[in-house]
C-alpha positions as CSV (number, residue, x, y, z in Angstrom):
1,X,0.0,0.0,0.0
2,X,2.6,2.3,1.1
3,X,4.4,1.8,-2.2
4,X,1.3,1.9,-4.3
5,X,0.9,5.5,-2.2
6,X,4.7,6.7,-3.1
7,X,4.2,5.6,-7.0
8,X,0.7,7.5,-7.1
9,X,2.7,10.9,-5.6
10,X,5.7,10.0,-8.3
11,X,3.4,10.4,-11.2
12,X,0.9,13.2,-9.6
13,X,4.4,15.9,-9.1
14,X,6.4,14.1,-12.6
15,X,2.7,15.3,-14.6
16,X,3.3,18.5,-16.8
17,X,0.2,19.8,-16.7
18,X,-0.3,19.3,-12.7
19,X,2.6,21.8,-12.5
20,X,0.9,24.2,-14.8
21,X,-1.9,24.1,-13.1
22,X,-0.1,25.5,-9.7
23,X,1.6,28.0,-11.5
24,X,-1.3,29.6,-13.1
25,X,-3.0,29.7,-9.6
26,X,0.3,31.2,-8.4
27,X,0.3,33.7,-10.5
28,X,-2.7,35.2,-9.0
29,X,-1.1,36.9,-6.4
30,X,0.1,39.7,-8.8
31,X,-3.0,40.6,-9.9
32,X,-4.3,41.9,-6.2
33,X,-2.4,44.7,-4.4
34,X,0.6,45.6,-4.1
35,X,1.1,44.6,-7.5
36,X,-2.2,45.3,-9.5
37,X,-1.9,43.7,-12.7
38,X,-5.5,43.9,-13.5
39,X,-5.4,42.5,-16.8
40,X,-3.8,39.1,-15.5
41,X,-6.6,36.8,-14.7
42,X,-7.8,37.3,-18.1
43,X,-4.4,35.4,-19.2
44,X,-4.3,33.5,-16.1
45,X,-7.5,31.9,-15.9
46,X,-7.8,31.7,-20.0
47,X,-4.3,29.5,-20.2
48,X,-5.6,27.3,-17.1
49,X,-8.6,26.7,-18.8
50,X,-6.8,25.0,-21.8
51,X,-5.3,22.4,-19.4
52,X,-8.9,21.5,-17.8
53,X,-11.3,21.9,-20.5
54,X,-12.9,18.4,-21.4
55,X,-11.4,16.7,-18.4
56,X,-13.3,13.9,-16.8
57,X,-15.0,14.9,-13.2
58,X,-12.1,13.1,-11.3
59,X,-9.1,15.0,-13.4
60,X,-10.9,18.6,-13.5
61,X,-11.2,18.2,-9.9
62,X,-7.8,17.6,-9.2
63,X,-6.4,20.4,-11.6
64,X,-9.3,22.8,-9.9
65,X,-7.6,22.0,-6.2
66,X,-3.8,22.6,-7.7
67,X,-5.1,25.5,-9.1
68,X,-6.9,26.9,-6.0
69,X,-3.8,25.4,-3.8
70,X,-1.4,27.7,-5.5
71,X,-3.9,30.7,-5.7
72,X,-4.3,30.8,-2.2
73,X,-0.6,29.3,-0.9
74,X,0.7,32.5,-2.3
75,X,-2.6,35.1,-2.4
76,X,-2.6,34.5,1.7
77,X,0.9,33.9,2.3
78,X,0.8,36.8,5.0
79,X,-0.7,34.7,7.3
80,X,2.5,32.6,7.5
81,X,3.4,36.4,9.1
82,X,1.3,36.6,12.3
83,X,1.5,32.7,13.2
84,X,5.2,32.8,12.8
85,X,5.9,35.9,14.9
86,X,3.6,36.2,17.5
87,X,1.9,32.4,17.6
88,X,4.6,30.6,19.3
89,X,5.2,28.1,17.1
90,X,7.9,26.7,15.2
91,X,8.8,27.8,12.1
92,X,8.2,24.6,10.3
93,X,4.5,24.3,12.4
94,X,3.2,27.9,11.2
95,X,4.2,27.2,7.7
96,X,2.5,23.7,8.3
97,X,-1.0,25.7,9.3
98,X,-0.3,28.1,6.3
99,X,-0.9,25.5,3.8
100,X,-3.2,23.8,5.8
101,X,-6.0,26.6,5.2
102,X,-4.5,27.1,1.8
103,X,-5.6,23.7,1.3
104,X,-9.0,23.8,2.7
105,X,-9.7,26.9,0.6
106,X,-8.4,25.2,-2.3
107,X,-11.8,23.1,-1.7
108,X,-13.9,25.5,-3.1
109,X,-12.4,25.5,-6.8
110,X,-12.1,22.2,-6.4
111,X,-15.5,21.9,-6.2
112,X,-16.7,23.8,-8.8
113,X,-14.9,22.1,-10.8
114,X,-16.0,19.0,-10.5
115,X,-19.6,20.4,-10.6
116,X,-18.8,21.7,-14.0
117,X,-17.9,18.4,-15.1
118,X,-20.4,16.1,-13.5
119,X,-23.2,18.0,-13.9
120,X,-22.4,19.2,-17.7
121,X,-24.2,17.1,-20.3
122,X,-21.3,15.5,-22.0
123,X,-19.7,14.7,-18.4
124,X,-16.3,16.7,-18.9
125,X,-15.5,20.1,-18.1
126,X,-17.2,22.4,-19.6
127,X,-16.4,26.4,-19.1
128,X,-19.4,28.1,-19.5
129,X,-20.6,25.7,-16.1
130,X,-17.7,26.4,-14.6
131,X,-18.7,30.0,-14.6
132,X,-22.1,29.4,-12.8
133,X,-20.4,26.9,-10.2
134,X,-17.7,29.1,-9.2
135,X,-19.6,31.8,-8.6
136,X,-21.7,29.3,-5.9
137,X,-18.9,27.8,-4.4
138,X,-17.2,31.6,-3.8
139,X,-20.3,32.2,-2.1
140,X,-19.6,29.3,0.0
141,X,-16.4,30.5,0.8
142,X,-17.2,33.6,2.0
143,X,-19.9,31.9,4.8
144,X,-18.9,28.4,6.0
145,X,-17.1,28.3,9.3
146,X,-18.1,32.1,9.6
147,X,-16.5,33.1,5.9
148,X,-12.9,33.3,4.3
149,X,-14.3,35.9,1.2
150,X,-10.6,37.1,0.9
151,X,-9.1,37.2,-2.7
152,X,-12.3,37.0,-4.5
153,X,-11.2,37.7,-8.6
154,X,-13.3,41.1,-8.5
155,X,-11.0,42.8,-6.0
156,X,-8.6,42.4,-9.0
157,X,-10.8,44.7,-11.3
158,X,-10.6,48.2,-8.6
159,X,-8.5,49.7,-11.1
160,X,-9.6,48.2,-14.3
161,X,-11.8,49.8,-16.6
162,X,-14.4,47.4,-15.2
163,X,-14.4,49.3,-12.4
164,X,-17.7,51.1,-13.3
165,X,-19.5,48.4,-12.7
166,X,-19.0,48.5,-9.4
167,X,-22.0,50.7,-7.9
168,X,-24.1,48.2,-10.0
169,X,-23.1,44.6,-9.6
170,X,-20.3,45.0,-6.7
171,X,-17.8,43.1,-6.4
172,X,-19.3,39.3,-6.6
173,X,-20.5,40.4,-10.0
174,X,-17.3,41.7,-11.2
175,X,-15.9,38.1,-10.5
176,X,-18.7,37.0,-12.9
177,X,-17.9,39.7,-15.4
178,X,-14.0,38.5,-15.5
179,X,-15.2,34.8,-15.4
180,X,-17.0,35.0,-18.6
181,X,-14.5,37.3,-20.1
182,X,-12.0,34.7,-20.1
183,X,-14.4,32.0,-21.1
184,X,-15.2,33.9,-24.2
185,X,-11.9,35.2,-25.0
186,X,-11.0,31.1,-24.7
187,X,-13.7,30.3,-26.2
188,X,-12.9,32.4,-29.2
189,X,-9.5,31.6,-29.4
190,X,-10.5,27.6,-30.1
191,X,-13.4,29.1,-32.5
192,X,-16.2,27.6,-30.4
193,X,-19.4,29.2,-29.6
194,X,-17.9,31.9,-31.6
195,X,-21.4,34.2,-32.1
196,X,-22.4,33.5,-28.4
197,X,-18.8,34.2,-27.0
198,X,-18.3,37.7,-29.2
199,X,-21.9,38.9,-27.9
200,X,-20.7,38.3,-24.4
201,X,-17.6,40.5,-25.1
202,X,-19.4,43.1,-26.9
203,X,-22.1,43.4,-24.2
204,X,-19.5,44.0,-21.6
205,X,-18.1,46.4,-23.7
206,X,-20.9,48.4,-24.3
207,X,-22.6,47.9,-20.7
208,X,-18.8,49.1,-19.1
209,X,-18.7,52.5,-21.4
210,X,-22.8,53.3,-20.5
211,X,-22.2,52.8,-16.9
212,X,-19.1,54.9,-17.2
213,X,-21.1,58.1,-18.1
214,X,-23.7,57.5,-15.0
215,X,-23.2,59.4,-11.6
216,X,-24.8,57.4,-9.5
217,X,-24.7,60.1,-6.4
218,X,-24.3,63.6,-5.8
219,X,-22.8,66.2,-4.0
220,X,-24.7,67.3,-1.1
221,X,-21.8,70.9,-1.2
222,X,-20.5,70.1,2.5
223,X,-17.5,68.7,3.5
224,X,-15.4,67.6,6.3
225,X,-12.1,67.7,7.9
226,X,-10.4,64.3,8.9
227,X,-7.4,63.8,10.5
228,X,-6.7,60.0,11.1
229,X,-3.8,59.3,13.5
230,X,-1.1,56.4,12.4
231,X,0.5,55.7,16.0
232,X,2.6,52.9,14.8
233,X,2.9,51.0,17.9
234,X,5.4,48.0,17.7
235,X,3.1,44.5,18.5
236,X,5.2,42.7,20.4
237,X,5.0,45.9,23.1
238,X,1.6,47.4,22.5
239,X,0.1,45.1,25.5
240,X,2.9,45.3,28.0
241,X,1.5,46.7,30.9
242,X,4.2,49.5,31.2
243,X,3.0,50.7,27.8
244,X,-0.2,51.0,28.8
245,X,-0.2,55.2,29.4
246,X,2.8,55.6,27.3
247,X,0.7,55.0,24.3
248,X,-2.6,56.3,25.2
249,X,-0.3,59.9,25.6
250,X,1.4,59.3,22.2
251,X,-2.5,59.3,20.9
252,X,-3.1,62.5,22.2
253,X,-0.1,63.9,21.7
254,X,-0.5,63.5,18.0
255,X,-4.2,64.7,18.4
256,X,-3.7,67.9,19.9
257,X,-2.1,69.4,16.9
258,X,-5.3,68.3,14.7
259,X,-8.1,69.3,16.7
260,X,-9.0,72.5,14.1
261,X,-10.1,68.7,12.0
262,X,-14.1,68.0,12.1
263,X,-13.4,64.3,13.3
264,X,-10.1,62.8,14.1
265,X,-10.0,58.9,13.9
266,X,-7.9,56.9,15.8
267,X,-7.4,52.7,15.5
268,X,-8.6,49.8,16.4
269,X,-8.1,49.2,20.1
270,X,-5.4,52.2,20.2
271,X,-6.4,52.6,23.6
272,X,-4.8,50.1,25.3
273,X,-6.6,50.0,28.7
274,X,-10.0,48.6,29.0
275,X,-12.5,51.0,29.2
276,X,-13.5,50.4,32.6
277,X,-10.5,51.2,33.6
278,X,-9.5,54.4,31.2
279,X,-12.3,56.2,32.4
280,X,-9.9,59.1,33.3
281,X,-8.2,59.3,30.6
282,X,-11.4,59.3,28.4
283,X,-12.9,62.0,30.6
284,X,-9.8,64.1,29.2
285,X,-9.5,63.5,25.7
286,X,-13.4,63.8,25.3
287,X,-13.1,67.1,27.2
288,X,-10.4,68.5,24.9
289,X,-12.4,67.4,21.8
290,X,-15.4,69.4,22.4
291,X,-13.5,72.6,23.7
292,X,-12.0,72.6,20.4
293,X,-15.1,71.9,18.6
294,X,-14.0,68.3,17.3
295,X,-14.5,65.2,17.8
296,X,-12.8,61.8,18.5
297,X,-14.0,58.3,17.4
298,X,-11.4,55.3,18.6
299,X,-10.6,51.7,19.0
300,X,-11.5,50.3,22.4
301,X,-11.6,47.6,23.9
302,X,-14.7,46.7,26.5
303,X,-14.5,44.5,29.7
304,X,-18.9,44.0,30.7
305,X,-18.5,43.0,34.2
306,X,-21.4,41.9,34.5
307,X,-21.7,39.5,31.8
308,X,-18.4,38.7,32.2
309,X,-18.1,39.7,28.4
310,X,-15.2,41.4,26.5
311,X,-15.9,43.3,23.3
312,X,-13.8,44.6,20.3
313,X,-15.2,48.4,20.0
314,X,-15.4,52.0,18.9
315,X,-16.5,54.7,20.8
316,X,-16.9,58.3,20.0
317,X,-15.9,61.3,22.4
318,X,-15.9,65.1,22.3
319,X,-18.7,66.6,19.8
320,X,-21.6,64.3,19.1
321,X,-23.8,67.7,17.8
322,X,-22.8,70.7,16.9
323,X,-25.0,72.1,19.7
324,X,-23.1,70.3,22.1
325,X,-21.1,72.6,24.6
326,X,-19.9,69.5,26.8
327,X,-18.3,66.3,25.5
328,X,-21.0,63.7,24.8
329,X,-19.1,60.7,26.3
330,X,-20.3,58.8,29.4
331,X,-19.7,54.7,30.0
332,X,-21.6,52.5,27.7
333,X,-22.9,55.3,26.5
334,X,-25.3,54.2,23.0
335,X,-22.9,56.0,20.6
336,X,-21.0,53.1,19.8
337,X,-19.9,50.0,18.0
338,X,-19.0,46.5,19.2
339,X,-17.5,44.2,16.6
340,X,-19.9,41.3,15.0
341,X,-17.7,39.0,12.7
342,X,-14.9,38.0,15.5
343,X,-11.8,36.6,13.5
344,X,-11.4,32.7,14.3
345,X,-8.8,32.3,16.6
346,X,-7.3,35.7,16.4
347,X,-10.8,36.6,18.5
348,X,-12.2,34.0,19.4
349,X,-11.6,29.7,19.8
350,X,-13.8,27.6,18.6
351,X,-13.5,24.4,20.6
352,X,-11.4,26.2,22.8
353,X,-11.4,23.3,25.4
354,X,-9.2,21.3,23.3
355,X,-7.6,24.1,21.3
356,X,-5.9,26.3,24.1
357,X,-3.6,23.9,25.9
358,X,-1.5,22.6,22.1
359,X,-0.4,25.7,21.6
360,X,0.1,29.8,22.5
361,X,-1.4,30.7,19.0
362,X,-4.9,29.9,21.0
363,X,-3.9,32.0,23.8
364,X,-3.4,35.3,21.9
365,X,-4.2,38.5,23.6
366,X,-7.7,39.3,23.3
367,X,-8.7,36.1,21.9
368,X,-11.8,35.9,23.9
369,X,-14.3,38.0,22.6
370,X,-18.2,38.4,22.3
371,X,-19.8,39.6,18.9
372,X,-21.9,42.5,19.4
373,X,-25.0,43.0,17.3
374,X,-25.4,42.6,13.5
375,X,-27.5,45.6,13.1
376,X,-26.6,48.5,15.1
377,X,-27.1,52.2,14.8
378,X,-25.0,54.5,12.9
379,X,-22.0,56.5,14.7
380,X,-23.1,60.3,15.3
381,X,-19.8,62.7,15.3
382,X,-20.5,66.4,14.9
383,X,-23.7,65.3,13.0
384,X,-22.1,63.3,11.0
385,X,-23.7,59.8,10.5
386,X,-21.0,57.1,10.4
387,X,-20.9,53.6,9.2
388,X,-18.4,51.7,11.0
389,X,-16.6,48.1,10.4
390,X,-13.7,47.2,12.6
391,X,-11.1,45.0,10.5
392,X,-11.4,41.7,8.5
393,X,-15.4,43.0,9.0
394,X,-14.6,45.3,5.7
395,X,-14.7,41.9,3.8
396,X,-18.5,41.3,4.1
397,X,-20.6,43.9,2.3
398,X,-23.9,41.9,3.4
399,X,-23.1,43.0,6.8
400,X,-22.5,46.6,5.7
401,X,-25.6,46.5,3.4
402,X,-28.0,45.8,6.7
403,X,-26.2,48.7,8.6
404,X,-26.3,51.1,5.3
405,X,-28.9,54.0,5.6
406,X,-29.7,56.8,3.1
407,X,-28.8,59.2,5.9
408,X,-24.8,57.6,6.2
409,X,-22.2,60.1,5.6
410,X,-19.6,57.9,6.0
411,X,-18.0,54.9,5.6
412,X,-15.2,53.7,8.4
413,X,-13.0,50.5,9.1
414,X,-9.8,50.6,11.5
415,X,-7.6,47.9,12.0
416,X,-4.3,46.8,13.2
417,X,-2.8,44.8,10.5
418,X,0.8,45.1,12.4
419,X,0.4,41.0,12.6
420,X,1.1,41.2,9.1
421,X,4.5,42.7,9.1
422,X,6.2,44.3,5.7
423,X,3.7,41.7,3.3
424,X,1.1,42.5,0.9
425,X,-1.9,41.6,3.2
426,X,-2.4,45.0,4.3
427,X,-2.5,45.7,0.7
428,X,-4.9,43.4,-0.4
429,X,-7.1,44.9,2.8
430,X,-6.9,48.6,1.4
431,X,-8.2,47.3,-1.8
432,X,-11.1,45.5,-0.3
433,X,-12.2,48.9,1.8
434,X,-11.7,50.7,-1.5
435,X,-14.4,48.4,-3.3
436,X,-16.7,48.9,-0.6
437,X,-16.1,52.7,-1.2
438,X,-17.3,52.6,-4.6
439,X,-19.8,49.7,-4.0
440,X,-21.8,52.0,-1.6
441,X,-20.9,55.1,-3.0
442,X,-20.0,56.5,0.0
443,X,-16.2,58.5,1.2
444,X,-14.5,55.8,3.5
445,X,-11.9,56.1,6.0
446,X,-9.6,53.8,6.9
447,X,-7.4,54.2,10.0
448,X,-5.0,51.8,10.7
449,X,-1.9,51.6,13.6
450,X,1.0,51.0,11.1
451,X,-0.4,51.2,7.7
452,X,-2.0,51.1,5.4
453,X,-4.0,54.5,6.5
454,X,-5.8,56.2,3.7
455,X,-9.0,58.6,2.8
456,X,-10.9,57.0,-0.1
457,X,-13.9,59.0,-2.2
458,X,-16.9,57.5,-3.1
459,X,-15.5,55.8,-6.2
460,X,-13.4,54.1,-4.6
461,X,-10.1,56.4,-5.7
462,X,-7.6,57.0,-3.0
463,X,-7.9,61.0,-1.5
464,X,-4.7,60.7,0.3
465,X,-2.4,57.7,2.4
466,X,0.6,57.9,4.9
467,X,3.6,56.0,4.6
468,X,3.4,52.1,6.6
469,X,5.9,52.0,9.3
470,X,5.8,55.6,10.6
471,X,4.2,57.8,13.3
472,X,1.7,60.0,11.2
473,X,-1.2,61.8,11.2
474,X,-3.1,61.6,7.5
475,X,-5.3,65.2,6.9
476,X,-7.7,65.1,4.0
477,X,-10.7,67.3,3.5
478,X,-14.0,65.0,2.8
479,X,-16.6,65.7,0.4
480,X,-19.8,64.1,1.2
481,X,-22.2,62.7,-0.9
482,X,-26.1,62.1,-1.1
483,X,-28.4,59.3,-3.1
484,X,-27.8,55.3,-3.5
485,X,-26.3,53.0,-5.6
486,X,-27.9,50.1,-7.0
487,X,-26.0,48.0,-5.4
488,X,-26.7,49.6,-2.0
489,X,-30.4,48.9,-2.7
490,X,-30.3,45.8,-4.5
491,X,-26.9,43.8,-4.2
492,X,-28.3,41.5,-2.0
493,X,-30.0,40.0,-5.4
494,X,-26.7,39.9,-7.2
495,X,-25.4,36.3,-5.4
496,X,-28.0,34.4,-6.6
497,X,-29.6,36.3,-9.7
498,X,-25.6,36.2,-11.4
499,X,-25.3,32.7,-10.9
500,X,-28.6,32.4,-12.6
501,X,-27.9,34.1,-15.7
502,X,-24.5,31.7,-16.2
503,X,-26.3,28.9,-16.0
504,X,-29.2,29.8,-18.7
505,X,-26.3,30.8,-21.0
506,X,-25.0,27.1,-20.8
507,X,-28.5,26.2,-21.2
508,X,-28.6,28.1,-24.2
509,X,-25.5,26.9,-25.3
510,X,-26.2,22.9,-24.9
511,X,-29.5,23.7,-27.2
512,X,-27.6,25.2,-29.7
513,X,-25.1,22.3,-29.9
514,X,-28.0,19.5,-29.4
515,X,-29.2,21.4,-32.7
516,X,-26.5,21.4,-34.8
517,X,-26.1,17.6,-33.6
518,X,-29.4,16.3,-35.1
């Protein structure tokens, strides 16, 4: 048996096209930020397809999980980052659970194609189901064992000239739009389905320039001044206990030459005391806020003695109205935000019983949390209505969709991506708040301890950034924006209604061939 296993291996990593497959997954990476080669998936995905196209179910679903193995091994390599430097583990061990998840993920493209094989009517891969069934499975992705929707192919197309597309089919339905791209473009190439395949091109075409000419919001006149503080607090020292004032002061410091700014924004959890016990030092900074007419929202995080409950949080001090003469901050006062969609492990255990005594990457600091509400009221600074999302939350526009009102001014996300060292994950996060930017059409702030902080317009365009790895203090001036996208009204259709369409074109397609057949 054991030989059988070691000849099976042999032949699986000696097999051209196994290799090919890997590569073109590996690829990927370059086509999300830092690197932004939009235009790559469209070569990518259209060379992979040539290896799998026609493949029996059994081979089409071993070339999709190389592929999705080598998308993802090198798409979410940062990971590798905050197990190895702050998990306790061995080297060898937190490159171990690297490709672990990398290989769970891999799963889901696995899956679709197999789907698109089984399920076709010839029983071999066929692209235009593999379309459809990829579009389910990265819906999958993005809810099983509370969601992994990172690296979705539309996050790709921010700075295509797809990118128009956005307020109307978001980002799920840019995945679609690239999908079919390279199946046509394939399809073309082999001089099949040629009419059906240049339609699909020339729709896009057409559809991209029209929605390129729409404004879908307008500006109300007003703006805003911002000032978003970059403390750039090492992570290996931001919980020792002798830090604890030392960086609360280096907060304020920073602040008090900003206060002239409307709102000034500070991370997630930059104050490193729980607020039960910061109570003085939030009675001063929300005093100093509203004698200089501003106001302060920050990361915090929340010890519920009661309940016995921690919470991941932003609070807002200083200004709540403009009519306010006092600072509007009390404890557990309703003008804030607990977290909802905890990140597994870094936030909370699951089977913690077993989990916590293998290793200190379950014990991580803060790694105890309760989710607070999925729906919950809009921040109010200086009259200002503000969406909040603290961290990996950016990735789920569902959850920002039932938060989003017609009266948001803003949207915000802070986050302390310092577990992620010098790699491109921070990137890849800056490009995800920028499609919910032009998604929602709404500005969007995005304050971060160490980088990367940046203001973003509506469109999704970056206003202005500060360099990662420094002590700064980003000041933009805001304009705000009125009306609603249709995506903000009716994305919510787009996961199911895309799908749909994909599958009727194959539909289409099969009648065609069954046709020509008789």
């Amino acid at each position: 048996m054991f030989s059988t296993l070691i000849k099976s291996l042999k032949v699986f990593i000696t097999a051209p096209k196994n290799w090919l497959s890997f590569i073109a997954g590996l690829s990927l990476v370059f086509a999300y930020a830092p690197f932004s080669l939009w235009w790559l998936p469209f070569i990518t995905i259209g060379l992979w397809l040539t290896i799998i196209d026609n493949h029996s179910p059994k081979e089409a679903t071993k070339h999709g999980f190389i592929f999705g193995f080598g998308w993802f091994a090198s798409g979410i390599s940062w990971v590798h980052v905050a197990i190895d430097q702050f998990g306790g583990l061995p080297l060898v061990v937190s490159i171990l659970l690297m490709v672990l998840l990398s290989l769970y993920l891999a799963l889901f493209p696995a899956l679709a194609s197999y789907l698109s094989a089984k399920l076709s009517t010839t029983k071999q891969f066929n692209v235009w189901l593999f379309s459809a069934f990829w579009l389910m499975t990265e819906y999958l992705r993005g809810v099983l064992l509370t969601g992994f929707p990172w690296l979705s192919l539309g996050y790709t197309q921010i700075d295509s000239p797809l990118a128009s597309l956005i307020p109307v089919i978001g980002e799920f339905g840019l995945t679609s739009i690239v999908l079919l791209t390279c199946v046509s473009i394939f399809q073309l190439v082999k001089r099949k389905n040629v009419y059906l395949s240049a339609s699909i091109l020339l729709s896009t075409l057409i559809i991209t320039i029209f929605f390129n000419q729409i404004t879908w919001v307008t500006p109300t006149g007003k703006s805003i001044k911002v000032a978003l503080v970059q403390g750039n607090i090492k992570q290996e020292i931001k919980w020792a206990p002798e830090q604890e004032w030392p960086t609360m002061l280096k907060y304020l410091d920073l602040t008090r030459m900003n206060y002239d700014a409307d709102i000034i924004i500070w991370p997630e959890s930059a104050i490193t005391a729980l607020e039960p016990r910061a109570q003085d030092f939030l009675t001063l900074a929300n005093k100093s806020a509203a004698l200089k007419n501003s106001a302060i929202i920050t990361g915090i995080l929340n010890y519920n003695y009661d309940e016995r409950e921690y919470f991941n949080s932003l609070i807002t001090l200083g200004k709540k109205h403009e009519t306010d003469t006092e600072g509007s901050y009390e404890y557990n006062h309703n003008n804030r935000y607990s977290k909802y969609h905890l990140l597994p492990i870094g936030e909370f255990v699951p089977f913690q019983e077993w989990l916590r005594p293998i290793a200190p990457l379950f014990n991580l600091p803060q790694s105890s949390f309760s989710s607070g509400g999925y729906i919950q009221p809009n921040l109010v600074a200086k009259d200002i209505n503000i969406l909040p999302l603290i961290c990996f939350e950016i990735a789920f526009p569902a959850q920002l969709r039932a938060n989003f009102q017609s009266t948001t001014n803003l949207l915000l996300t802070v986050s302390n991506d310092s577990w992620f060292g010098d790699s491109h994950g921070p990137h890849q996060h800056l490009d995800i708040a920028r499609m919910r930017a032009a998604e929602f059409g709404r500005p969007l702030l995005r304050s971060t301890n160490n980088g990367v902080t940046a203001a973003i317009d509506h469109t999704g365009n970056i206003i202005a950034t500060v360099p990662q790895f420094t002590e700064s203090v980003l000041r933009a001036e805001i304009n705000l924006v009125t009306g609603t996208t249709p995506y903000a009204n009716w994305g919510q259709y787009t996961q199911w209604l895309i799908p749909l369409l994909t599958l009727l074109i194959y539909l289409f397609n099969a009648l065609l061939y069954q046709r020509k057949t008789k």
